[in-house]
N, C-alpha and C positions, 0 to 999 in steps of 0.2 A: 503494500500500500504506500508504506515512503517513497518506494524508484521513483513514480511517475513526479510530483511536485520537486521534491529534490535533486534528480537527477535532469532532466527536462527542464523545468521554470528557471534554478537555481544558473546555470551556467549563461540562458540568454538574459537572468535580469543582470548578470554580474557584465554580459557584453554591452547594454544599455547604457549599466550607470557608470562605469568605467572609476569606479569607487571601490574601500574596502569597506564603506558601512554597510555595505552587502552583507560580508562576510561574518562582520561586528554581532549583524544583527543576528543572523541564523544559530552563531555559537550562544548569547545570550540566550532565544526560545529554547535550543536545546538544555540550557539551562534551566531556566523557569521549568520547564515541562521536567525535569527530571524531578526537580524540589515539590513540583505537586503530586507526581507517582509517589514520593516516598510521603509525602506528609499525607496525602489518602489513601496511600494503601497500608498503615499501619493496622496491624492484627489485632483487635480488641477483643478474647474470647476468656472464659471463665474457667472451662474445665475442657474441654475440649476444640483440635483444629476444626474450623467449622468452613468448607469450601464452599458453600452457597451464598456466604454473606462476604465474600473475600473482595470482590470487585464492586460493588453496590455503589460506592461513591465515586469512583472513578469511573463507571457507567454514566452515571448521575451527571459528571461534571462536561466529561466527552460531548454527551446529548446536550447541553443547552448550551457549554460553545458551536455544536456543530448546527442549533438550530438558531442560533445567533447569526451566523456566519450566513446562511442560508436567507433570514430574513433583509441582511443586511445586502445581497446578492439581487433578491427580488427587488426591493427599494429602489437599486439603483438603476438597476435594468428599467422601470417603468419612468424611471426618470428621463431616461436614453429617450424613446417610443412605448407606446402605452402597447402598441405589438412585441415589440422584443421583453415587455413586461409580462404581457403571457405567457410568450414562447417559453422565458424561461421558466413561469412557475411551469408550466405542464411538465420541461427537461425536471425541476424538483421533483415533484411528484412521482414522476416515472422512474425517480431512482428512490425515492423513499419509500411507497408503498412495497414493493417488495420486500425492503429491508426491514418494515412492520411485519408483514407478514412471517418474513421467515423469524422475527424474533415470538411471534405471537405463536405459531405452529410448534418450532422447537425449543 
């Protein structure tokens, strides 16, 4: 899931900005996101390992950046054309309703 954005986005924004706040900035998220895996996936259990509750916040956090990210995607596109505002929400939808369902079935 990483390839595509960092291997692809990451070397044409670096040809664009012809900067290393490129670089700055990508080791800082790896940062940040590392410090939030370990501060929410701390194991809080009593008597026993308990794998069903192991990822629940890091679920939690994943989904409302990623439906942040999403909303803030549509915004702008409708800002674009009120058509490319559709287009996109339909491209959302068509990749999130599956990803509902498959979390909803299995």
């Amino acid at each position: 899931m990483i390839d595509g954005p960092f291997f692809h986005l990451l070397p044409e924004s670096l040809k664009k900005s012809e900067d290393v706040n490129v670089l700055i900035f990508v080791m800082l998220n790896f940062v940040l996101f590392f410090i939030i895996v370990k501060v929410l996936h701390s194991e809080h259990f009593h008597k026993e390992k308990c794998d069903i509750h192991k990822f629940h916040y890091m679920i939690l956090m994943g989904d409302s950046v990623h439906n942040f990210i999403y909303g803030f995607i549509i915004a702008n596109s409708f800002i674009v054309t009120i058509q490319s505002g559709f287009s996109t929400n339909i491209d959302i939808d068509a990749h999130e309703i599956p990803q509902i369902l498959g979390i909803l079935v299995f």
